[in-house]
C-alpha positions as CSV (number, residue, x, y, z in Angstrom):
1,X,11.0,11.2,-24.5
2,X,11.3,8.2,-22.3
3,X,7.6,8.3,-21.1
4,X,5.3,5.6,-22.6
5,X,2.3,7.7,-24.8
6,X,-0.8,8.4,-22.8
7,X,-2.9,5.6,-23.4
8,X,-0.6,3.3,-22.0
9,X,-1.5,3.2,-18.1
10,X,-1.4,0.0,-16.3
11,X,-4.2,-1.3,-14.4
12,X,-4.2,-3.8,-11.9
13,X,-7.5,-5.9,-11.1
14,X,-8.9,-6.0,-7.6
15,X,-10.5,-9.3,-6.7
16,X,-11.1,-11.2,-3.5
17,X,-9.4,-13.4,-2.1
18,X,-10.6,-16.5,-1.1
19,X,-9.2,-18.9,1.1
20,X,-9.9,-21.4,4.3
21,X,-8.2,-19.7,6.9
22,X,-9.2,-16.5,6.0
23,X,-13.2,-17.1,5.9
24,X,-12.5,-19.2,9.3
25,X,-11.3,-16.0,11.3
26,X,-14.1,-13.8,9.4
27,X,-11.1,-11.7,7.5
28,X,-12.0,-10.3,4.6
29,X,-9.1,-10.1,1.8
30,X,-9.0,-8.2,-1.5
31,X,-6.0,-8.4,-3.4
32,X,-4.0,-6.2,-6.2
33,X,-2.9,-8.2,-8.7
34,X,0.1,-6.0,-9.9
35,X,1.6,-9.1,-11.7
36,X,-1.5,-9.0,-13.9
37,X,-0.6,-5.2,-15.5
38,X,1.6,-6.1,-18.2
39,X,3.4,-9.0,-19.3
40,X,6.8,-7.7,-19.2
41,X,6.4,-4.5,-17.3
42,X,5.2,-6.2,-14.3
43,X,4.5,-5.8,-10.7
44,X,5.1,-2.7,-8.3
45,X,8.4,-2.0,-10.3
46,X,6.6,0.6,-12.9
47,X,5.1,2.1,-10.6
48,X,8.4,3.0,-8.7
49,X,10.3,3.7,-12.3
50,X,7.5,6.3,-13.5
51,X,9.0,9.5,-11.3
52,X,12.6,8.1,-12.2
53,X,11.2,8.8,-15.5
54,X,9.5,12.1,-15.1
55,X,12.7,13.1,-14.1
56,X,14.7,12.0,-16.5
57,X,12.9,13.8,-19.1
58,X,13.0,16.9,-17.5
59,X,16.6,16.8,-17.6
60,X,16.9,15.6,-21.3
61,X,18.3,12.3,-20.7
62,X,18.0,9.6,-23.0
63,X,17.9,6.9,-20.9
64,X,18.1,5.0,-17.8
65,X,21.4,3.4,-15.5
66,X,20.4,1.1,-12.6
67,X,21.5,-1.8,-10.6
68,X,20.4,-5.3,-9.3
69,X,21.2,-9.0,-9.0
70,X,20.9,-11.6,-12.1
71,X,17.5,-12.4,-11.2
72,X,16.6,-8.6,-10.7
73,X,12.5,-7.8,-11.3
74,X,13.8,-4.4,-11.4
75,X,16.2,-4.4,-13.8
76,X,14.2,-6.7,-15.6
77,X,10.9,-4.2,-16.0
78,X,13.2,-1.7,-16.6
79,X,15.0,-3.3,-19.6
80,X,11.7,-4.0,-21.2
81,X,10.2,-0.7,-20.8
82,X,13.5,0.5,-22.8
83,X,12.7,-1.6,-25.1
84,X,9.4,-1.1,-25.7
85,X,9.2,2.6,-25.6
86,X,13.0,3.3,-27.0
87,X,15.1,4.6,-24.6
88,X,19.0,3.3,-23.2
89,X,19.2,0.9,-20.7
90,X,21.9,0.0,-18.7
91,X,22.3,-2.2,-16.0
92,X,25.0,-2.7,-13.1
93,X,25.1,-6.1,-11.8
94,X,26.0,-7.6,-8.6
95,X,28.5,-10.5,-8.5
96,X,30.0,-12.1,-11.8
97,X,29.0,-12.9,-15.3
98,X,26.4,-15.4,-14.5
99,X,23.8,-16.8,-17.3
100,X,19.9,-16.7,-15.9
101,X,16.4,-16.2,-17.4
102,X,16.6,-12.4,-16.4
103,X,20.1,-11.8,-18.1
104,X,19.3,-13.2,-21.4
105,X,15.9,-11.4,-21.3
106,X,18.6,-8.3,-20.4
107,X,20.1,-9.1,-23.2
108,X,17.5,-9.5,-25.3
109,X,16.0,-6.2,-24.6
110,X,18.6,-4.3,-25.6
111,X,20.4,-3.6,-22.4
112,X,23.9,-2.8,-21.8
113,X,25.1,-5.2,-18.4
114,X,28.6,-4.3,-16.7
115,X,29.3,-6.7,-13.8
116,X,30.3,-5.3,-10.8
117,X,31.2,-8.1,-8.7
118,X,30.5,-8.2,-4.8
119,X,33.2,-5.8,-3.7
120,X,31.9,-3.3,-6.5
121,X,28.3,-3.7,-6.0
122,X,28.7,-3.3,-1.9
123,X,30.2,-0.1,-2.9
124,X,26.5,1.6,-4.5
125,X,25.8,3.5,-1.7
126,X,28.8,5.1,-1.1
127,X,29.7,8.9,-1.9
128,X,30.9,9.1,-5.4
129,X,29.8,5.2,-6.5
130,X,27.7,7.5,-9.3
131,X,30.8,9.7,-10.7
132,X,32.3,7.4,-13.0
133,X,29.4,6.1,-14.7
134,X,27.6,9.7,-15.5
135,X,31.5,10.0,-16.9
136,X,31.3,7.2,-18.9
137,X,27.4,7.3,-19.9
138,X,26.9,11.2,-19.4
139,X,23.5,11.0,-21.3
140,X,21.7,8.8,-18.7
141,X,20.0,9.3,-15.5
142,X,20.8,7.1,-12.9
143,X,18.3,5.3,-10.5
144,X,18.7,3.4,-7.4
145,X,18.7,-0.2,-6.6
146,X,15.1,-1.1,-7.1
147,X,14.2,2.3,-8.6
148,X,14.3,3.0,-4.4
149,X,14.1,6.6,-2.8
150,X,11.6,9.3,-2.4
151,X,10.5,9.6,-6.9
152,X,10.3,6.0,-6.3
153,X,7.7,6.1,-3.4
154,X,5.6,8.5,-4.7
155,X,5.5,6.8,-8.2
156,X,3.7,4.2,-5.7
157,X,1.1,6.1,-4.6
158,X,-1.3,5.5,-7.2
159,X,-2.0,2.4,-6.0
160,X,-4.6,3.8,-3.5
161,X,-6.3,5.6,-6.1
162,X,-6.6,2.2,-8.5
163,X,-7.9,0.7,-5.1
164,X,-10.6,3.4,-4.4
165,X,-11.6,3.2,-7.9
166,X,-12.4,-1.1,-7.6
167,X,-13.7,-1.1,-4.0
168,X,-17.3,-0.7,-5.0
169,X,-17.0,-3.6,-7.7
170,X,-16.5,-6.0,-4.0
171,X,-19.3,-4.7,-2.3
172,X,-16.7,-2.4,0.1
173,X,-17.3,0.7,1.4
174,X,-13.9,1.1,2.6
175,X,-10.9,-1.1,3.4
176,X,-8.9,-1.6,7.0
177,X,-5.2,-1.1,6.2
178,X,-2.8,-2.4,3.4
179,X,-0.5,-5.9,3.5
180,X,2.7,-6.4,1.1
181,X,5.8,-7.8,0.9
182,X,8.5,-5.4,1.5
183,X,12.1,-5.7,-0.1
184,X,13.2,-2.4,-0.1
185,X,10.0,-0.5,1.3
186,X,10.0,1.7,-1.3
187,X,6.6,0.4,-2.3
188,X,5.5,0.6,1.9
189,X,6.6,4.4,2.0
190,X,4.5,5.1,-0.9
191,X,1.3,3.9,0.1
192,X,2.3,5.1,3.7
193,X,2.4,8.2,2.1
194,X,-0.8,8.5,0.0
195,X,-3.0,7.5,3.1
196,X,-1.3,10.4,5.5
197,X,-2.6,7.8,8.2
198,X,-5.9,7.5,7.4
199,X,-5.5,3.6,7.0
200,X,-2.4,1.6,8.2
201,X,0.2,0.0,5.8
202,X,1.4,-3.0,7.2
203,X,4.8,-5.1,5.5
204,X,6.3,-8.5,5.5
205,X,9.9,-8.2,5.3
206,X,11.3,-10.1,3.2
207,X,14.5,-9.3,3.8
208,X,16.4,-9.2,7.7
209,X,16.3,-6.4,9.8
210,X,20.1,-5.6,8.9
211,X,18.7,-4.6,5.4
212,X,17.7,-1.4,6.8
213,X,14.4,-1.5,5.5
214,X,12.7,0.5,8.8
215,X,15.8,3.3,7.9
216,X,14.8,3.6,4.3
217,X,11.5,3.9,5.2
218,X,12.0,6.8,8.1
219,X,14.5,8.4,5.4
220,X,11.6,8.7,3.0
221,X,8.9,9.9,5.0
222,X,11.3,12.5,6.1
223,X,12.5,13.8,2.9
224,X,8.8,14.2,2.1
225,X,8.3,16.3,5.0
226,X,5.4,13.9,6.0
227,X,4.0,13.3,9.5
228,X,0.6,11.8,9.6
229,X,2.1,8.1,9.0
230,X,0.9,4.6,10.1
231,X,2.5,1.3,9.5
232,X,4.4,-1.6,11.0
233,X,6.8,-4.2,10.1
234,X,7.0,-7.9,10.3
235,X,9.7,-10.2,10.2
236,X,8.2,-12.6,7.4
237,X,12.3,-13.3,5.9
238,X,12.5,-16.6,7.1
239,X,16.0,-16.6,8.0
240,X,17.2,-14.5,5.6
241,X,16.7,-13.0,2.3
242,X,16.3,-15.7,-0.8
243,X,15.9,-18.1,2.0
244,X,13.3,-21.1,1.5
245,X,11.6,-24.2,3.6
246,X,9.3,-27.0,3.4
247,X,7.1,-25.0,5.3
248,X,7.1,-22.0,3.1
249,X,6.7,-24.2,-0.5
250,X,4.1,-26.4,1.0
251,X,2.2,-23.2,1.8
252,X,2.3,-21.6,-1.5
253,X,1.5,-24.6,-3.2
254,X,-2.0,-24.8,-1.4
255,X,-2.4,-21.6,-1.5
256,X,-1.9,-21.6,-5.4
257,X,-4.2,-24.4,-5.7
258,X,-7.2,-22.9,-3.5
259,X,-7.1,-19.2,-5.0
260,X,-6.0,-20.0,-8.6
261,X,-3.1,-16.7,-7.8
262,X,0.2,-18.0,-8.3
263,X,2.8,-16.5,-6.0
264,X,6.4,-16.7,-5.8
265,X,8.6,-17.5,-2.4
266,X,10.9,-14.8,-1.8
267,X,8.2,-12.2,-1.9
268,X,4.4,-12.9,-1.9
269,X,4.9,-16.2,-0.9
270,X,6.4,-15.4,2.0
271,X,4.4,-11.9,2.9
272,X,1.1,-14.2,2.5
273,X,2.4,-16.8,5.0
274,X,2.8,-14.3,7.4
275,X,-0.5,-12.8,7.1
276,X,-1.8,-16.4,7.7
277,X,0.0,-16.2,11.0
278,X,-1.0,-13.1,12.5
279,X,-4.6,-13.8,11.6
280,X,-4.3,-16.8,13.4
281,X,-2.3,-15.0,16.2
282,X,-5.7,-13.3,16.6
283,X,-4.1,-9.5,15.3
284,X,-6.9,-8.4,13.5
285,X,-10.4,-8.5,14.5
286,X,-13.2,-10.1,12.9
287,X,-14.6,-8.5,9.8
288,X,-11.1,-6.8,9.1
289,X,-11.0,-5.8,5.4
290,X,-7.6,-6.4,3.7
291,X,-6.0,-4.9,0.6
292,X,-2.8,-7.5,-0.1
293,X,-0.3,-6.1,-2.7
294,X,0.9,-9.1,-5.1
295,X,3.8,-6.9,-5.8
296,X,4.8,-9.6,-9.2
297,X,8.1,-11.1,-9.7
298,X,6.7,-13.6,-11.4
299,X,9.3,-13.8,-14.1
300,X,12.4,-14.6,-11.6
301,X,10.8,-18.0,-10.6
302,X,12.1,-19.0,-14.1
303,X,15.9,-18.9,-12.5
304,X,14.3,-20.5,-9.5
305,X,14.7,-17.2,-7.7
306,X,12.8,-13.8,-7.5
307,X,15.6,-11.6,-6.4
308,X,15.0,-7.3,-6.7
Protein backbone atom coordinates (compact mmCIF):
# COMPACT_ATOMS: atom_id res chain seq x y z
CA UNK A 1 0.00 0.00 0.00
CA UNK A 2 1.43 3.38 -0.76
CA UNK A 3 -1.56 5.33 0.75
CA UNK A 4 -1.00 6.94 4.20
CA UNK A 5 -3.65 5.09 6.89
CA UNK A 6 -6.95 6.96 7.28
CA UNK A 7 -6.33 9.16 10.07
CA UNK A 8 -3.74 10.91 8.36
CA UNK A 9 -5.53 13.78 6.30
CA UNK A 10 -3.96 17.12 6.07
CA UNK A 11 -5.63 20.12 7.04
CA UNK A 12 -4.85 23.53 6.19
CA UNK A 13 -6.03 26.54 8.43
CA UNK A 14 -8.06 29.30 7.00
CA UNK A 15 -7.37 32.74 8.53
CA UNK A 16 -7.52 36.31 7.33
CA UNK A 17 -5.36 38.17 6.04
CA UNK A 18 -4.47 41.33 7.22
CA UNK A 19 -2.69 43.90 5.61
CA UNK A 20 -2.62 47.89 4.76
CA UNK A 21 -3.44 47.94 1.29
CA UNK A 22 -5.89 45.46 1.45
CA UNK A 23 -8.19 47.18 4.29
CA UNK A 24 -7.50 50.60 2.23
CA UNK A 25 -9.32 49.27 -0.97
CA UNK A 26 -12.09 47.50 1.34
CA UNK A 27 -10.77 43.81 0.01
CA UNK A 28 -11.37 41.24 2.14
CA UNK A 29 -8.56 38.38 2.14
CA UNK A 30 -8.71 34.88 3.67
CA UNK A 31 -5.81 32.77 3.10
CA UNK A 32 -5.01 28.71 2.98
CA UNK A 33 -2.12 28.10 4.67
CA UNK A 34 -1.09 24.87 2.82
CA UNK A 35 2.48 25.31 4.13
CA UNK A 36 1.06 24.81 7.61
CA UNK A 37 -0.26 20.88 6.83
CA UNK A 38 2.70 19.03 7.57
CA UNK A 39 6.16 19.68 8.21
CA UNK A 40 7.59 17.76 5.47
CA UNK A 41 4.68 16.93 3.28
CA UNK A 42 3.98 20.43 2.63
CA UNK A 43 2.01 22.72 0.48
CA UNK A 44 -0.30 21.98 -2.58
CA UNK A 45 2.14 19.06 -3.62
CA UNK A 46 0.07 16.24 -1.59
CA UNK A 47 -2.64 17.21 -2.71
CA UNK A 48 -1.56 16.72 -6.42
CA UNK A 49 0.43 13.34 -5.42
CA UNK A 50 -2.79 11.63 -3.67
CA UNK A 51 -4.54 10.43 -7.22
CA UNK A 52 -0.89 9.62 -8.51
CA UNK A 53 -1.25 7.38 -5.53
CA UNK A 54 -4.61 6.02 -5.89
CA UNK A 55 -3.42 4.93 -9.00
CA UNK A 56 -0.56 3.44 -8.14
CA UNK A 57 -2.08 1.07 -5.87
CA UNK A 58 -4.55 0.06 -8.14
CA UNK A 59 -2.02 -1.25 -10.31
CA UNK A 60 0.18 -2.84 -7.57
CA UNK A 61 3.07 -0.69 -7.71
CA UNK A 62 5.39 -0.26 -5.02
CA UNK A 63 6.40 2.98 -5.46
CA UNK A 64 6.73 6.21 -7.07
CA UNK A 65 9.26 7.66 -10.22
CA UNK A 66 9.13 11.47 -10.79
CA UNK A 67 11.15 14.44 -11.89
CA UNK A 68 12.26 18.00 -10.86
CA UNK A 69 15.10 20.45 -10.30
CA UNK A 70 17.56 20.28 -7.13
CA UNK A 71 15.49 22.56 -5.33
CA UNK A 72 12.19 20.63 -6.35
CA UNK A 73 9.06 21.04 -3.58
CA UNK A 74 7.76 18.25 -5.53
CA UNK A 75 10.25 15.89 -5.45
CA UNK A 76 10.89 16.95 -2.09
CA UNK A 77 7.19 16.02 -0.57
CA UNK A 78 7.28 13.17 -2.52
CA UNK A 79 10.49 11.74 -1.06
CA UNK A 80 9.21 12.22 2.44
CA UNK A 81 5.95 10.78 1.94
CA UNK A 82 8.06 7.56 0.83
CA UNK A 83 9.63 7.74 3.69
CA UNK A 84 7.21 8.11 6.02
CA UNK A 85 4.63 5.73 4.74
CA UNK A 86 7.30 3.09 3.01
CA UNK A 87 7.13 3.05 -0.40
CA UNK A 88 10.17 3.57 -3.40
CA UNK A 89 11.10 6.77 -4.40
CA UNK A 90 12.89 7.75 -7.19
CA UNK A 91 13.76 10.90 -8.55
CA UNK A 92 14.92 12.19 -12.11
CA UNK A 93 16.85 15.30 -11.91
CA UNK A 94 17.39 18.16 -14.14
CA UNK A 95 20.96 19.35 -14.86
CA UNK A 96 24.08 17.82 -12.98
CA UNK A 97 25.06 16.42 -9.69
CA UNK A 98 24.61 19.48 -7.67
CA UNK A 99 24.65 19.44 -3.67
CA UNK A 100 21.42 21.58 -2.14
CA UNK A 101 19.13 21.44 1.00
CA UNK A 102 16.55 19.52 -1.18
CA UNK A 103 19.12 16.80 -2.47
CA UNK A 104 20.56 15.85 0.81
CA UNK A 105 17.02 15.79 2.31
CA UNK A 106 16.55 13.39 -1.16
CA UNK A 107 18.99 11.63 0.18
CA UNK A 108 18.11 11.36 3.39
CA UNK A 109 14.76 10.10 2.73
CA UNK A 110 15.64 7.34 1.10
CA UNK A 111 15.42 8.33 -2.52
CA UNK A 112 17.03 6.99 -5.43
CA UNK A 113 18.40 10.40 -7.68
CA UNK A 114 19.67 9.77 -11.48
CA UNK A 115 20.78 13.07 -13.05
CA UNK A 116 19.61 13.70 -16.22
CA UNK A 117 21.35 16.68 -17.30
CA UNK A 118 19.68 19.49 -19.46
CA UNK A 119 19.59 17.74 -22.77
CA UNK A 120 17.96 14.60 -20.91
CA UNK A 121 15.58 16.37 -18.78
CA UNK A 122 14.31 18.69 -21.95
CA UNK A 123 13.61 15.33 -23.32
CA UNK A 124 10.46 14.43 -20.47
CA UNK A 125 7.80 15.17 -22.64
CA UNK A 126 8.65 13.46 -25.50
CA UNK A 127 7.03 10.02 -26.78
CA UNK A 128 8.94 7.18 -25.24
CA UNK A 129 11.01 9.51 -22.47
CA UNK A 130 9.02 6.87 -19.90
CA UNK A 131 10.13 3.43 -21.76
CA UNK A 132 13.46 2.99 -20.34
CA UNK A 133 12.86 3.71 -16.89
CA UNK A 134 9.51 1.31 -16.42
CA UNK A 135 12.45 -1.09 -18.09
CA UNK A 136 14.78 -0.44 -15.60
CA UNK A 137 12.34 0.11 -12.46
CA UNK A 138 9.33 -1.98 -13.83
CA UNK A 139 7.71 -2.01 -10.25
CA UNK A 140 7.00 1.80 -10.07
CA UNK A 141 4.52 4.21 -11.38
CA UNK A 142 5.70 7.08 -12.95
CA UNK A 143 4.35 10.72 -12.31
CA UNK A 144 4.85 13.90 -14.03
CA UNK A 145 6.92 16.84 -13.43
CA UNK A 146 5.10 18.36 -10.43
CA UNK A 147 2.76 15.36 -9.99
CA UNK A 148 1.06 17.59 -13.20
CA UNK A 149 -1.91 16.23 -15.36
CA UNK A 150 -5.54 15.48 -14.97
CA UNK A 151 -5.04 12.71 -11.33
CA UNK A 152 -3.05 15.62 -10.31
CA UNK A 153 -5.82 18.34 -10.68
CA UNK A 154 -8.34 16.54 -9.24
CA UNK A 155 -6.23 15.40 -6.19
CA UNK A 156 -6.62 19.47 -5.85
CA UNK A 157 -9.99 19.70 -5.64
CA UNK A 158 -10.37 19.24 -2.12
CA UNK A 159 -9.23 22.43 -1.42
CA UNK A 160 -12.75 23.95 -1.97
CA UNK A 161 -14.27 21.55 0.38
CA UNK A 162 -11.44 22.43 3.34
CA UNK A 163 -12.52 26.14 2.40
CA UNK A 164 -16.31 25.65 2.68
CA UNK A 165 -15.81 23.80 5.84
CA UNK A 166 -13.66 27.19 7.64
CA UNK A 167 -15.74 29.94 5.95
CA UNK A 168 -18.20 30.27 8.79
CA UNK A 169 -15.20 30.40 11.47
CA UNK A 170 -14.42 34.27 9.40
CA UNK A 171 -17.79 35.41 9.61
CA UNK A 172 -18.24 34.54 5.46
CA UNK A 173 -21.15 33.50 3.93
CA UNK A 174 -19.37 32.86 0.77
CA UNK A 175 -16.17 33.85 -1.00
CA UNK A 176 -15.64 35.95 -4.51
CA UNK A 177 -13.21 33.80 -6.53
CA UNK A 178 -9.76 32.07 -5.71
CA UNK A 179 -5.95 33.76 -6.04
CA UNK A 180 -2.63 31.42 -6.23
CA UNK A 181 0.53 31.23 -7.59
CA UNK A 182 0.59 29.09 -10.63
CA UNK A 183 3.80 27.02 -11.71
CA UNK A 184 2.45 24.39 -13.57
CA UNK A 185 -1.50 25.12 -13.11
CA UNK A 186 -2.03 21.95 -12.09
CA UNK A 187 -3.22 23.29 -8.80
CA UNK A 188 -5.46 26.23 -10.98
CA UNK A 189 -7.22 23.39 -13.09
CA UNK A 190 -8.19 21.68 -9.98
CA UNK A 191 -9.97 24.23 -8.24
CA UNK A 192 -11.14 25.43 -11.73
CA UNK A 193 -12.62 22.25 -11.77
CA UNK A 194 -14.33 21.81 -8.35
CA UNK A 195 -16.19 25.19 -8.80
CA UNK A 196 -17.72 24.20 -12.47
CA UNK A 197 -17.79 28.21 -12.60
CA UNK A 198 -19.61 28.91 -9.82
CA UNK A 199 -16.64 31.21 -8.43
CA UNK A 200 -13.60 32.31 -10.62
CA UNK A 201 -9.96 30.98 -10.12
CA UNK A 202 -7.64 33.55 -10.83
CA UNK A 203 -3.42 32.72 -11.02
CA UNK A 204 -0.19 34.56 -10.83
CA UNK A 205 2.20 32.99 -13.14
CA UNK A 206 5.03 32.42 -12.00
CA UNK A 207 6.56 31.17 -14.73
CA UNK A 208 6.52 33.06 -18.61
CA UNK A 209 3.96 32.50 -20.99
CA UNK A 210 6.37 30.21 -23.06
CA UNK A 211 5.84 27.71 -20.12
CA UNK A 212 2.66 26.78 -21.55
CA UNK A 213 0.88 27.07 -18.44
CA UNK A 214 -2.64 28.42 -20.39
CA UNK A 215 -2.07 24.86 -22.66
CA UNK A 216 -1.77 22.69 -19.71
CA UNK A 217 -4.57 24.19 -18.25
CA UNK A 218 -7.02 23.90 -21.56
CA UNK A 219 -5.39 20.25 -21.89
CA UNK A 220 -6.86 19.42 -18.45
CA UNK A 221 -10.18 20.82 -18.52
CA UNK A 222 -10.51 18.95 -21.65
CA UNK A 223 -9.52 15.62 -20.74
CA UNK A 224 -12.09 16.03 -17.95
CA UNK A 225 -14.68 16.66 -20.34
CA UNK A 226 -15.51 19.92 -18.28
CA UNK A 227 -17.18 23.06 -19.67
CA UNK A 228 -18.64 25.25 -16.93
CA UNK A 229 -14.95 26.94 -16.23
CA UNK A 230 -13.84 30.37 -15.07
CA UNK A 231 -10.43 31.68 -14.57
CA UNK A 232 -7.74 34.04 -15.80
CA UNK A 233 -4.09 34.43 -15.85
CA UNK A 234 -1.69 37.05 -14.85
CA UNK A 235 1.79 37.61 -15.72
CA UNK A 236 3.12 37.92 -12.05
CA UNK A 237 6.93 36.06 -13.35
CA UNK A 238 8.86 39.04 -13.17
CA UNK A 239 10.88 38.45 -16.07
CA UNK A 240 11.21 35.05 -15.97
CA UNK A 241 10.91 32.02 -13.89
CA UNK A 242 13.38 31.95 -10.50
CA UNK A 243 13.80 35.55 -11.42
CA UNK A 244 14.10 38.16 -8.29
CA UNK A 245 14.26 42.18 -7.62
CA UNK A 246 14.53 44.70 -5.06
CA UNK A 247 11.15 45.36 -5.64
CA UNK A 248 9.83 41.86 -5.12
CA UNK A 249 12.19 41.17 -1.72
CA UNK A 250 11.32 44.55 -0.27
CA UNK A 251 7.77 43.51 -0.70
CA UNK A 252 7.84 40.19 0.94
CA UNK A 253 9.72 41.40 3.70
CA UNK A 254 6.89 43.88 4.73
CA UNK A 255 4.61 41.75 3.99
CA UNK A 256 6.20 39.07 6.31
CA UNK A 257 6.50 41.60 8.99
CA UNK A 258 2.74 42.95 8.88
CA UNK A 259 0.87 39.42 8.59
CA UNK A 260 3.28 37.26 10.60
CA UNK A 261 2.93 34.64 7.10
CA UNK A 262 6.21 34.02 5.72
CA UNK A 263 6.25 33.69 1.99
CA UNK A 264 8.88 32.74 -0.43
CA UNK A 265 9.81 34.73 -3.91
CA UNK A 266 9.39 32.52 -6.68
CA UNK A 267 5.89 31.59 -5.82
CA UNK A 268 3.74 33.29 -3.13
CA UNK A 269 5.84 36.07 -2.97
CA UNK A 270 5.46 36.89 -6.22
CA UNK A 271 1.59 35.76 -6.70
CA UNK A 272 0.90 38.22 -3.54
CA UNK A 273 2.62 41.13 -5.19
CA UNK A 274 0.54 40.86 -7.95
CA UNK A 275 -2.59 40.73 -6.12
CA UNK A 276 -1.35 44.01 -4.51
CA UNK A 277 -1.31 45.42 -8.01
CA UNK A 278 -4.51 44.64 -9.44
CA UNK A 279 -6.20 45.74 -6.27
CA UNK A 280 -4.68 48.84 -6.65
CA UNK A 281 -5.36 48.84 -10.51
CA UNK A 282 -8.96 49.02 -9.20
CA UNK A 283 -9.88 45.13 -10.61
CA UNK A 284 -11.99 44.06 -7.91
CA UNK A 285 -14.60 45.99 -6.36
CA UNK A 286 -14.94 46.95 -2.87
CA UNK A 287 -16.01 44.26 -0.40
CA UNK A 288 -14.52 41.55 -2.78
CA UNK A 289 -13.88 38.36 -0.59
CA UNK A 290 -10.57 36.56 -1.52
CA UNK A 291 -9.43 32.99 -0.81
CA UNK A 292 -5.28 33.25 -1.52
CA UNK A 293 -3.62 29.77 -1.80
CA UNK A 294 -0.15 29.81 0.05
CA UNK A 295 0.68 26.89 -2.16
CA UNK A 296 4.27 26.17 0.51
CA UNK A 297 7.66 25.83 -0.74
CA UNK A 298 8.85 26.81 2.14
CA UNK A 299 11.63 24.33 2.43
CA UNK A 300 13.48 25.55 -1.00
CA UNK A 301 14.31 28.97 0.52
CA UNK A 302 16.97 26.95 2.44
CA UNK A 303 18.94 26.65 -1.15
CA UNK A 304 17.99 30.24 -1.60
CA UNK A 305 15.52 29.05 -4.25
CA UNK A 306 11.94 27.46 -4.35
CA UNK A 307 12.11 25.78 -7.59
CA UNK A 308 8.96 22.88 -8.52
Amino acid sequence: MLLPPNDWLPQAPLQPLDLDWLTTASIEVAILRLDRIDPLISGNKWFKLIEHLNAADRIGAQGIISLGGAHSNHLHALAAAGKRFDFKTVGLLRGHPLETPTVKDLQAFGMQLHWLGYGGYRARHEAGFWLPWQVQYPDLYPVPEGGGGLRGARGCRQLKAMVLDQLGDLGWSDYDGWWLACGTGTTLAGLTLAEAGEHPVYGALAVPDDHGVAQQVESIVREAGSHDVAYELFDASRGGFAKVDPLLLSFIDQAEQASGVPLEPLYTGKALLMLKQQVEAGTFEKGTRLIFVHTGGLQGCRGGSSKT
